[in-house]
C-alpha positions as CSV (number, residue, x, y, z in Angstrom):
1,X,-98.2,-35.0,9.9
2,X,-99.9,-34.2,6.7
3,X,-98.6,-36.8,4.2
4,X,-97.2,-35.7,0.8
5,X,-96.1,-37.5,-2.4
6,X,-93.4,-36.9,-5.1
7,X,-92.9,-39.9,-7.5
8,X,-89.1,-39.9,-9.1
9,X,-89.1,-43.3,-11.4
10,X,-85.5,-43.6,-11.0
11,X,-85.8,-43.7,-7.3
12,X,-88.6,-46.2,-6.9
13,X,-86.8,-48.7,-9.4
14,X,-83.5,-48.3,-7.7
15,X,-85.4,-49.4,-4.2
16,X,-87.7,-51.8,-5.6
17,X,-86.6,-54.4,-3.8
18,X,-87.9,-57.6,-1.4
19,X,-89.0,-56.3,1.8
20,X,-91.9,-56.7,4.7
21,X,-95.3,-55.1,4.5
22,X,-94.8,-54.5,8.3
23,X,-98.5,-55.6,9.6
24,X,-96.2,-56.7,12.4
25,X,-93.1,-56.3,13.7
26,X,-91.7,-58.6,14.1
27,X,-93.3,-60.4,10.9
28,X,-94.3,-63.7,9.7
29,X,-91.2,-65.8,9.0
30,X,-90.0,-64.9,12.5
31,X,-93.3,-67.0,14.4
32,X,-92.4,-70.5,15.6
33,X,-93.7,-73.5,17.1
34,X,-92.4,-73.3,20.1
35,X,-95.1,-70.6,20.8
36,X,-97.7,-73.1,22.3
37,X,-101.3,-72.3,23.6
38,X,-100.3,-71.8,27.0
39,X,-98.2,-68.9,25.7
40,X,-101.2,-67.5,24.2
41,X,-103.4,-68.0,27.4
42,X,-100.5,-65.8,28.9
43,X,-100.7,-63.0,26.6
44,X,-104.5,-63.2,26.6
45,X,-104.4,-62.9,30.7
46,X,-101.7,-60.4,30.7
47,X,-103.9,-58.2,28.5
48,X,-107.2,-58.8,30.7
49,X,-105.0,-57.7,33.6
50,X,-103.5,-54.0,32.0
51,X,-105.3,-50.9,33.8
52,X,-106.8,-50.1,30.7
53,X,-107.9,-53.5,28.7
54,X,-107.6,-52.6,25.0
55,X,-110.9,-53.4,23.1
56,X,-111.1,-56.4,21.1
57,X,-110.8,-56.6,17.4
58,X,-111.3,-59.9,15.3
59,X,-110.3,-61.6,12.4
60,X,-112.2,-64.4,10.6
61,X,-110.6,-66.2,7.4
62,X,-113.6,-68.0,5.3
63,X,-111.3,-69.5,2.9
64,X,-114.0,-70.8,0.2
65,X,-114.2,-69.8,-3.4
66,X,-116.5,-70.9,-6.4
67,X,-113.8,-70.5,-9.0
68,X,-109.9,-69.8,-9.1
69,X,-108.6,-66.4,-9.8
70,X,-105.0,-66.9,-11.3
71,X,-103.3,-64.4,-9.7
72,X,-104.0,-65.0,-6.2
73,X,-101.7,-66.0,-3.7
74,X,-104.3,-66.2,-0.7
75,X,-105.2,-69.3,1.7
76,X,-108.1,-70.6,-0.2
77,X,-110.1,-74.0,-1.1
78,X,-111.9,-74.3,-4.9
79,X,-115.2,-75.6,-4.5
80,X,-118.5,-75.7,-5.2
81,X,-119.8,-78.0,-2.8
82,X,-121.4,-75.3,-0.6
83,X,-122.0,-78.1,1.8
84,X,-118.3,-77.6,3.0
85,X,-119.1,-74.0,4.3
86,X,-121.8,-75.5,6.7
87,X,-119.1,-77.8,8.3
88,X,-116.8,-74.6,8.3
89,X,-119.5,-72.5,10.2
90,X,-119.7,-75.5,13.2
91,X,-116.2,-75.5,14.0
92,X,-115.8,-71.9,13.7
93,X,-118.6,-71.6,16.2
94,X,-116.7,-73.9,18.7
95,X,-113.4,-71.9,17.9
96,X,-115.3,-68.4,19.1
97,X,-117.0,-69.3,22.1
98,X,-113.6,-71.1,22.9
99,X,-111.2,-67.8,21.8
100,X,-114.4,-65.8,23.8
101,X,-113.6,-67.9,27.2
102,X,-110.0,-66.5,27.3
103,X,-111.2,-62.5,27.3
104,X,-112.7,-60.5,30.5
105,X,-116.7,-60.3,29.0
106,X,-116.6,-56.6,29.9
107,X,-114.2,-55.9,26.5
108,X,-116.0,-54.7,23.7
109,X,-115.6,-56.0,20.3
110,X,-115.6,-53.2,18.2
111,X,-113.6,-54.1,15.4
112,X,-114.3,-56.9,13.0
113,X,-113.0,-58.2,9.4
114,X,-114.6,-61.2,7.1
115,X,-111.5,-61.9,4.7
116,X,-110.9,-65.2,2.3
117,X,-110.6,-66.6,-0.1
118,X,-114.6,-65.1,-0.6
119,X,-116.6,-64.3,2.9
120,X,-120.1,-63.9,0.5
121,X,-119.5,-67.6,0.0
122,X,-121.3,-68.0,3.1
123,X,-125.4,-67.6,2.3
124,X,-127.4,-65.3,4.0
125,X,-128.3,-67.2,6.6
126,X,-125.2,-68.7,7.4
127,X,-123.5,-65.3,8.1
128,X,-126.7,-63.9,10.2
129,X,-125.9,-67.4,12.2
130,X,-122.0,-66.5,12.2
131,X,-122.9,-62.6,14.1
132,X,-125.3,-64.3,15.8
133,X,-122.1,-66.7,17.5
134,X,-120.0,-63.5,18.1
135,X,-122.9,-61.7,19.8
136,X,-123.3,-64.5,22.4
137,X,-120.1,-64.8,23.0
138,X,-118.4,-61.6,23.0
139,X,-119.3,-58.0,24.0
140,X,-120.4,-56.6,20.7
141,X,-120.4,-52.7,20.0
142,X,-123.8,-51.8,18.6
143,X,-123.4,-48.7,18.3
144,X,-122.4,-48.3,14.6
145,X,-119.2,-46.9,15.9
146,X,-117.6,-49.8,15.3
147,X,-115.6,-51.0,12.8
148,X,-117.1,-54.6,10.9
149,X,-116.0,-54.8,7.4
150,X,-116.1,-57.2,5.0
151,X,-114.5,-57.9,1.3
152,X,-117.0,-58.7,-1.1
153,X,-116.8,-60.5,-4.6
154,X,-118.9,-58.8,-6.6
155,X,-119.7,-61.7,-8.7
156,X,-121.3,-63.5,-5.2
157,X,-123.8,-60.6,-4.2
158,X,-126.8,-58.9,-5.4
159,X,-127.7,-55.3,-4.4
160,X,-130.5,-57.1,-1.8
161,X,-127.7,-58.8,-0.1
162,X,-125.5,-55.5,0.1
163,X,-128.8,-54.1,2.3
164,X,-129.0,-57.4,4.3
165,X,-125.1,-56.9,5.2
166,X,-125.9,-53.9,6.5
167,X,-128.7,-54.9,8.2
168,X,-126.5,-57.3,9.8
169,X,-124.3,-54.5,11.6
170,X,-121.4,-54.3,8.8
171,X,-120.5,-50.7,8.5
172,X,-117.8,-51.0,5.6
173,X,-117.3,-52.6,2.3
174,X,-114.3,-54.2,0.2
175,X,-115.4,-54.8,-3.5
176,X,-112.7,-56.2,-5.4
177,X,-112.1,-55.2,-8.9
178,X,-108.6,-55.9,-9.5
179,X,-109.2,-54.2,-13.3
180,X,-112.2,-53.7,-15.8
181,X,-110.7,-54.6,-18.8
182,X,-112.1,-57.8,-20.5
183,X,-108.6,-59.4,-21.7
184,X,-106.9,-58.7,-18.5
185,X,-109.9,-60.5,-17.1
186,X,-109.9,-63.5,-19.2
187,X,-106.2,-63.5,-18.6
188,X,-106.4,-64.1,-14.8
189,X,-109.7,-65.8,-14.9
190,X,-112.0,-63.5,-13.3
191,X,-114.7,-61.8,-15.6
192,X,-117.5,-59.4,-13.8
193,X,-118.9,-56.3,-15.5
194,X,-118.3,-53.1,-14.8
195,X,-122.6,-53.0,-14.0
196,X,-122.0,-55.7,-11.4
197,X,-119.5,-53.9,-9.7
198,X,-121.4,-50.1,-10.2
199,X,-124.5,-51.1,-9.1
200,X,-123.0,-52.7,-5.8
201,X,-121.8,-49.1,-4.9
202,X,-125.3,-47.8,-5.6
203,X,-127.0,-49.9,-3.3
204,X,-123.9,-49.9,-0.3
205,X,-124.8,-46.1,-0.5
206,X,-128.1,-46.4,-0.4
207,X,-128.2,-48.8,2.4
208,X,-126.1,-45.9,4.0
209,X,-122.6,-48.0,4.8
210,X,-119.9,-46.0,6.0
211,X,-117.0,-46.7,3.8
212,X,-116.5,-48.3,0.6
213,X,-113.5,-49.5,-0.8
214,X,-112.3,-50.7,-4.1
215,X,-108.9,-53.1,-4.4
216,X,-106.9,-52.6,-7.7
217,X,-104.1,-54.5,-9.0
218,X,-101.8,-53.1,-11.2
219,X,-99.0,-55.1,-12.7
220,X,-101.4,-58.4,-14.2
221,X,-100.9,-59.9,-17.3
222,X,-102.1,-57.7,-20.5
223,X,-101.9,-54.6,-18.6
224,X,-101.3,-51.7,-20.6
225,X,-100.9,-48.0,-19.7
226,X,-104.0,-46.4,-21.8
227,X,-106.2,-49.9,-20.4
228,X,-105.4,-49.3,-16.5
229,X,-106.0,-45.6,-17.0
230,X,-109.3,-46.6,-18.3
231,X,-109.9,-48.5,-15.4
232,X,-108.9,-45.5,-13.1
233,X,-111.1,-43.1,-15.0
234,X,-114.3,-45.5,-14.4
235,X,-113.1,-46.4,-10.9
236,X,-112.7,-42.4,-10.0
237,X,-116.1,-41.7,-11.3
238,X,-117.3,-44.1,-9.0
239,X,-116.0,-42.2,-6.2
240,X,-115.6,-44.6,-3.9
241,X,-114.1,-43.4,-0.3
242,X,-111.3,-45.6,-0.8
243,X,-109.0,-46.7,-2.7
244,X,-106.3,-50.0,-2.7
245,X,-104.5,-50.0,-5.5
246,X,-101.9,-53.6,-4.8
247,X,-98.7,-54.1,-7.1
248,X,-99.3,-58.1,-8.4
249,X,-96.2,-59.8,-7.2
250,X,-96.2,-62.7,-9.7
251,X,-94.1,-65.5,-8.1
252,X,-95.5,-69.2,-10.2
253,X,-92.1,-71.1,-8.0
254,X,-94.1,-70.4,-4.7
255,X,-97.8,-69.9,-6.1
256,X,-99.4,-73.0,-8.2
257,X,-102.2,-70.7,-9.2
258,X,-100.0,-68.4,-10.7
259,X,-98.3,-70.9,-13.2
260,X,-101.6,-70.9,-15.4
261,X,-100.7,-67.0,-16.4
262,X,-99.3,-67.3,-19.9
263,X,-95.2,-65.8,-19.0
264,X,-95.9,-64.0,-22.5
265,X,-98.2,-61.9,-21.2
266,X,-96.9,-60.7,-18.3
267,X,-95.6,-57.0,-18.6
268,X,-92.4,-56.0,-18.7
269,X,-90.9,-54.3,-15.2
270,X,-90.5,-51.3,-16.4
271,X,-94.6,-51.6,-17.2
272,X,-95.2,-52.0,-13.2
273,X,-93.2,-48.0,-12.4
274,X,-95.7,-46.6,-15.3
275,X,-98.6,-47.9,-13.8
276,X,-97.8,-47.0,-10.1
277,X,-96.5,-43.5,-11.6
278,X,-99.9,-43.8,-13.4
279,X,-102.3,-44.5,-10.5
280,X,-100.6,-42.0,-8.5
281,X,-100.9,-39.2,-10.6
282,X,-104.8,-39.9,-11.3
283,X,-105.8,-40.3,-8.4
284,X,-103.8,-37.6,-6.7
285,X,-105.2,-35.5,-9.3
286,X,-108.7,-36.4,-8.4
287,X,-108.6,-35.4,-4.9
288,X,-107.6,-38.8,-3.1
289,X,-105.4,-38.3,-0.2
290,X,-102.5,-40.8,0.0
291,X,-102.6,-42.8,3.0
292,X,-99.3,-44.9,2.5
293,X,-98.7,-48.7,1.7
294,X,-101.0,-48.6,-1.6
295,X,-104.2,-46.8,-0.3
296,X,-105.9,-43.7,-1.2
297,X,-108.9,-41.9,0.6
298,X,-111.2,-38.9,0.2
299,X,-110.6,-36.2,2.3
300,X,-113.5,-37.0,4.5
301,X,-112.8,-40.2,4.9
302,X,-112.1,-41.4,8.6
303,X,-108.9,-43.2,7.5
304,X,-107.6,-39.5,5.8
305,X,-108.4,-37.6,9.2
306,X,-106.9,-40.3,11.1
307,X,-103.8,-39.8,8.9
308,X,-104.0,-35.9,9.3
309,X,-104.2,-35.6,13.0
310,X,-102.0,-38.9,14.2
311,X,-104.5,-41.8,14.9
312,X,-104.0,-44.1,11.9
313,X,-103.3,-47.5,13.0
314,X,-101.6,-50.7,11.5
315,X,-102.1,-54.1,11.9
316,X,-102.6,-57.2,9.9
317,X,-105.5,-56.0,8.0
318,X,-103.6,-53.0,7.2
319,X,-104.3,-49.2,7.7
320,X,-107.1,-49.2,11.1
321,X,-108.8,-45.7,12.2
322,X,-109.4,-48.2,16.0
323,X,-106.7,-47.7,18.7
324,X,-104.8,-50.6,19.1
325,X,-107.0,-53.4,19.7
326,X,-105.9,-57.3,20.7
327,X,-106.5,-58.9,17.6
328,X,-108.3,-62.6,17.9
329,X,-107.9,-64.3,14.6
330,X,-110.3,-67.2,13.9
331,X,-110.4,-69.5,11.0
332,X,-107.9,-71.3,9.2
333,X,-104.6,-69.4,8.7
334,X,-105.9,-66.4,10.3
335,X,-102.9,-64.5,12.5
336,X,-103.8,-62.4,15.4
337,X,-102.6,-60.0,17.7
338,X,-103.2,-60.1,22.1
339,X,-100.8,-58.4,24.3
340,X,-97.3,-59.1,23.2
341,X,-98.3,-62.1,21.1
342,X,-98.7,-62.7,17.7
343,X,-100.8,-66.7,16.9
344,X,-101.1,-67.7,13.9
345,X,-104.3,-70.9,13.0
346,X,-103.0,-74.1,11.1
347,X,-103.1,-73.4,7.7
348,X,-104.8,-76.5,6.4
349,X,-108.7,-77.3,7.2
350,X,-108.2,-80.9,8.0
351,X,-105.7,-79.8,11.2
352,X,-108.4,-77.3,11.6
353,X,-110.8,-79.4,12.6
354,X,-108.7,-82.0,14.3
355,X,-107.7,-79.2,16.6
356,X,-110.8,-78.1,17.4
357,X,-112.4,-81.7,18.0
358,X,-109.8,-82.4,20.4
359,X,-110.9,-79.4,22.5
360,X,-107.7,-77.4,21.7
361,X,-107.3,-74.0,20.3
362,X,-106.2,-74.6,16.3
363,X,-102.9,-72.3,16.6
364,X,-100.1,-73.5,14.8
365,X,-97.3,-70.9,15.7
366,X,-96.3,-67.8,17.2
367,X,-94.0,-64.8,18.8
368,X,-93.5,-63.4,22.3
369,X,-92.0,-60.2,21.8
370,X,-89.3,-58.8,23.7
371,X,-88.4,-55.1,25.1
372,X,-86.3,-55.0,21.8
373,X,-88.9,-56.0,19.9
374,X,-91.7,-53.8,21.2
375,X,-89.2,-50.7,20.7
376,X,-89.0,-51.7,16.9
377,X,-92.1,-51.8,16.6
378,X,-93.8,-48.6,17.9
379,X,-90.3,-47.1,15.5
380,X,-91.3,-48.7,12.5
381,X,-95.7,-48.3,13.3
382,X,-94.5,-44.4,13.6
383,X,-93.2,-44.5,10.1
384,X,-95.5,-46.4,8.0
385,X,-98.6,-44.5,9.6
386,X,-96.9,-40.9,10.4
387,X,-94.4,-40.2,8.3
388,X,-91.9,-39.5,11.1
389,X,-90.1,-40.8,14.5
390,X,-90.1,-38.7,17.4
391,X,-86.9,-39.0,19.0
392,X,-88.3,-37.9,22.3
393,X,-91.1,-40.1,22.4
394,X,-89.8,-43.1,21.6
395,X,-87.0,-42.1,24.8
396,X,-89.7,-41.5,27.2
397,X,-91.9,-44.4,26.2
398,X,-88.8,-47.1,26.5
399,X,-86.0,-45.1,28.4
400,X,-83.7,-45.1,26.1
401,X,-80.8,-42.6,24.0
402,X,-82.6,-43.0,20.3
403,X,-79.1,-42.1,18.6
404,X,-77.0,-44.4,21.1
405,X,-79.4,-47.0,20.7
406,X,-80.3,-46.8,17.0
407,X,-76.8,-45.9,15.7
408,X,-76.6,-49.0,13.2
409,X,-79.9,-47.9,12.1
410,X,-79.1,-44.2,10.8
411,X,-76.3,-45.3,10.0
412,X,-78.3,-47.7,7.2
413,X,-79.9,-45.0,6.4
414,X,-77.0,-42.8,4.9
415,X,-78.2,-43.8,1.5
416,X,-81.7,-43.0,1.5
417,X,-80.3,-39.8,3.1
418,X,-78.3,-39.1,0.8
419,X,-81.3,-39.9,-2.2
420,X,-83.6,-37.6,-0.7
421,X,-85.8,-40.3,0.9
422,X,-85.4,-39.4,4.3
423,X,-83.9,-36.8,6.7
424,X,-82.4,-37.7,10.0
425,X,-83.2,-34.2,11.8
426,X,-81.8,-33.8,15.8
427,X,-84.9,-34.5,17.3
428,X,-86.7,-37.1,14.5
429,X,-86.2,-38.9,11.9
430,X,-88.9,-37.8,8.7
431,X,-90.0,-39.4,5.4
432,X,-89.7,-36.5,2.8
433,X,-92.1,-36.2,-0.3
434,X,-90.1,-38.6,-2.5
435,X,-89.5,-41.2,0.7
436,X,-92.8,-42.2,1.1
437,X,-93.4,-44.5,-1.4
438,X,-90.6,-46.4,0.2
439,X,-91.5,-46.5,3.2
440,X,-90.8,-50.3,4.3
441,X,-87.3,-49.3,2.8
442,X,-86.7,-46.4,5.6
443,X,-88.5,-48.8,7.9
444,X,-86.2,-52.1,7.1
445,X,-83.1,-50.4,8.7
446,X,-84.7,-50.6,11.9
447,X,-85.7,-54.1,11.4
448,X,-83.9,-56.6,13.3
449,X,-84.1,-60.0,11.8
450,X,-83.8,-59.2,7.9
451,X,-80.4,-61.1,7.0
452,X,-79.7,-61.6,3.1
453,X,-81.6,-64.3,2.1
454,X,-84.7,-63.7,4.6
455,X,-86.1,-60.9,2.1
456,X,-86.4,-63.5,-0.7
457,X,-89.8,-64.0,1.5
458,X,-91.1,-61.1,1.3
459,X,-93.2,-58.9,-2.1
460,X,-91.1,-56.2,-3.7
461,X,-91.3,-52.4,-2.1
462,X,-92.9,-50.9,-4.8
């Protein structure tokens, strides 16, 4: 279904309010302990068993950085002892030829991310070494039809390295801008030009990658409507193939980074709507295609024909133009995806290791999901990448009367109804214009476990 916008302010700020990002269903705060490893060798020889094995995709979290941005909420580790990302390397070698033993060899691995914290903390060398590990022990896709991305500082990298990444098999680029304007910078402690940033494009395009991305943050301290607007301009005359432009969800209670942004200069709410009204209109105006959940991409690009003819995917790196692939996360506090399992790593690097040099797996916690669960999901998957629910569909797939079954759900929906958000239809239920900027609104009322205080957990919608 083609996607359309329509921004009403007083809509947005009347359901701007805590909910999931829905990279899973069910999500984070559901995962427990009680999901051990043996669970996880289950799912992982379930899904080696199906008729047709799902390809492989994989995570890795390199959690290093040189110097603290204030605004970020991430799992990451201050340092400039680079010494510390050689150690990091070792184990995660051990941690992939392990995670490698648990797949059939004849699945291909033709998704890959490198997120952080800063993946171009690792040198050159060190991340030839790292594809080097996944090529021995997995069943790489060479064929440039895969999907390896990476986020990139631009700070980190020179246009020489941008070739060598390439050269190295990644297909697809993250830079991360956040905003050009020097006091917003000096105000969450991360100054790069707008050259560094320009000339990065240059060379990703000349060393022919695929897609290139650029992440945006509006809300940050010092933010005004005529400074972001600059940034758009500059950012749209880049013409990058896509776009993520992130609401900042400034919580200092739950992130200690986040305390050293001055409270006066943080805007005021109604700030945040002018921006998003702002960004939308821009670059809307300038021929971006909105994707859904804070992303934007040319016309051309493989993630806007994914979204026009039904393929578009969602996991825990977002929007994915892959079919569903078992996700293997590696690293610390990386989360992945195999069969009808989520696993999430230990989140602290010293558990890391002591995992790993007692010869076991460094997963932490999990989820097994259940018939219910897996209904839920494909419901709320439909929504945030299609706009719509297919009655039919989902009855076929899970045998099942959608109405009988869902009945509390619609009826949780009456509101949006009635706002114009959605429309319950008799054979689907459809995001209209003005819904889909809430779409993890639409989508909560099919959520099962979100129980008053549980959405305090969660960023706002909007």
């Amino acid at each position: 279904m083609a996607q359309t916008l329509s921004f009403n302010r007083a809509l947005v700020k009347k359901y701007d309010r805590p909910g999931p990002r829905y990279t899973s269903y069910p999500t984070a705060p559901q995962f427990h302990q009680a999901f051990a490893l043996d669970d996880y060798r289950t799912c992982a020889r379930e899904s080696n068993q199906l008729p047709m094995a799902k390809p492989l995709s994989v995570y890795i979290h390199i959690p290093f950085c040189k110097s603290l941005c204030y605004y970020c909420a991430c799992n990451k580790i201050i340092t400039h002892k680079t010494e510390r990302a050689a150690r990091y390397l070792a184990y995660l070698k051990r941690e992939i030829t392990m995670q490698a033993e648990l797949f059939d060899p004849q699945r291909k691995l033709t998704q890959l991310h490198l997120g952080g914290g800063t993946p171009t903390y690792f040198t050159d060398e060190q991340l030839a070494e790292l594809m080097q590990a996944l090529r021995d022990a997995f069943n790489l896709d060479d064929s440039d039809t895969h999907e390896f991305s990476l986020e990139v500082d631009p700070r980190t990298v020179t246009p020489e390295q941008i070739h060598r990444l390439r050269a190295l098999g990644f297909n697809r680029l993250s830079f991360g801008v956040q905003d050009f304007d020097e006091k917003v910078q000096q105000a969450v402690n991360r100054i790069q030009s707008e050259e560094q940033t320009v000339e990065l494009v240059q060379a990703a395009r000349e060393a022919r990658f695929k897609s290139v991305s650029v992440d945006l943050i509006y809300g940050l301290p010092l933010q005004t409507e005529a400074s972001f607007r600059t940034t758009l301009d500059k950012i749209i005359d880049l013409r990058p193939d896509r776009i993520a432009a992130y609401s900042y969800a400034h919580l200092p209670h739950l992130v200690r980074a986040q305390r050293l942004i001055r409270p006066e200069d943080m805007p005021p709410a109604e700030r945040k709507l002018e921006l998003l009204e702002l960004t939308i209109k821009r670059l809307t105006a300038a021929g971006y295609v909105y994707i859904g959940m804070d992303h934007f991409a040319l016309p051309g690009d493989e993630l806007a024909l994914a979204r026009s003819n039904g393929t578009l995917q969602r996991n825990f790196q977002g929007y994915s133009t892959h079919a569903d692939c078992d996700l293997i996360g590696l690293g610390v506090s990386s989360i992945g995806k195999v069969g009808d399992g989520y696993s999430q790593n230990v989140k602290e690097l010293s558990q890391y290791y002591a995992r790993l040099d007692e010869g076991l797996l460094p997963i932490q916690r999990g989820y097994r999901l259940n018939a219910d669960d897996r209904l839920r999901r494909d419901v709320i998957i439909s929504l945030m990448c299609h706009g719509y629910v297919s009655f039919a569909e989902m009855e076929q797939r899970h045998a099942i009367d959608f109405r009988q079954y869902f009945s509390a759900a619609l009826e949780k929906l009456a509101e949006a109804c009635r706002d114009g958000l959605v429309e319950i239809r008799d054979d689907a239920v459809v995001l209209l214009p003005q819904g889909h900027l809430m779409m993890r609104n639409v989508a909560m009322a099919f959520d099962a476990y979100l129980e008053g205080e549980t959405q305090q957990r969660f960023s706002r919608t909007v």
